[in-house]
Each structure stands twice: as structure tokens, then as C-alpha cells.
N, C-alpha and C positions, 0 to 999 in steps of 0.2 A: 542553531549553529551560527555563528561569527564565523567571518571570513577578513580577512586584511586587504584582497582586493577581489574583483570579479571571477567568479570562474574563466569566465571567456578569455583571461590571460592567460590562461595555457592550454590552448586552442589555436593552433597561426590562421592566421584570416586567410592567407593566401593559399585556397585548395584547390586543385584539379575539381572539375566536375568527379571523375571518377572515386576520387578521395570523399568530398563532400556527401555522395554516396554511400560506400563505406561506411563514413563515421554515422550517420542519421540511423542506417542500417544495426548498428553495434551500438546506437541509444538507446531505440526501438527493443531491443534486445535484452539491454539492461535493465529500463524502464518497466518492461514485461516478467522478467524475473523478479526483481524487487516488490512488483501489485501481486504478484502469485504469493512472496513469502510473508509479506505483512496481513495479506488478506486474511492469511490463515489465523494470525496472533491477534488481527482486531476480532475475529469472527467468534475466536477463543472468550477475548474480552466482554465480548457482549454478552455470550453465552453465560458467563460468570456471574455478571454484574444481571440480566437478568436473572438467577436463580438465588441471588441475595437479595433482588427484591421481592420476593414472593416466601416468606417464613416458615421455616417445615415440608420445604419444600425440595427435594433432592434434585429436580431433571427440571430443563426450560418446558418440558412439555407438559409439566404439571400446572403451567400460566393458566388463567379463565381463558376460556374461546373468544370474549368479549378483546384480548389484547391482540393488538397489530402485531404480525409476525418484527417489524420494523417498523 
């Protein structure tokens, strides 16, 4: 993703403690929601991407025991 200038441009430097707060508190937040729903689509990925490495093989659990789960 390209941007034209910094995020932090639309963020005013001058906060209250109280606000600065707030905001870390609602990144935190965001940040935690968006690791929950990609986690899910990379976990998907792997899943996939191992079961097309292993040929005739329907399920990741049909991998040799000899493979790291990761």
C-alpha cells in the first residue's frame, strides 16, 4: 500500500493524557481484531498449501509424522 504522506497526519499531536489513552486503547483494539481475522485466512493458507504438497492426499493430517507441524 502507497500512501501520499504519513499516517500520523491525521492524528493531532496535541492530546490530553486522557485522549492519548483512549486512542492506544482503540489501536490495541483494532490491531487485535484484524491478528484474529487474518489469522484465520493465513491458517487457511497453510492448511491448503500443505495439502497440495503432499499428492493424493486429501487432509494436512495425512503429512508423514517425520513433518514439523510448522
Amino acid at each position: 500500500m502507497h500512501l501520499n504522506h504519513p499516517p500520523i497526519d491525521d492524528v493531532p499531536l496535541e492530546l490530553s493524557d486522557q485522549e492519548v489513552a483512549i486512542l492506544m486503547e482503540r489501536l490495541h483494539q483494532i490491531t487485535d481484531t484484524l491478528e484474529q481475522h487474518y489469522y484465520a485466512q493465513l491458517h487457511r493458507l497453510e492448511q491448503e498449501a500443505r495439502c497440495a504438497s503432499y499428492p493424493g492426499s486429501d487432509s494436512a493430517f495425512d503429512a508423514p509424522e517425520s513433518d514439523p507441524p510448522f
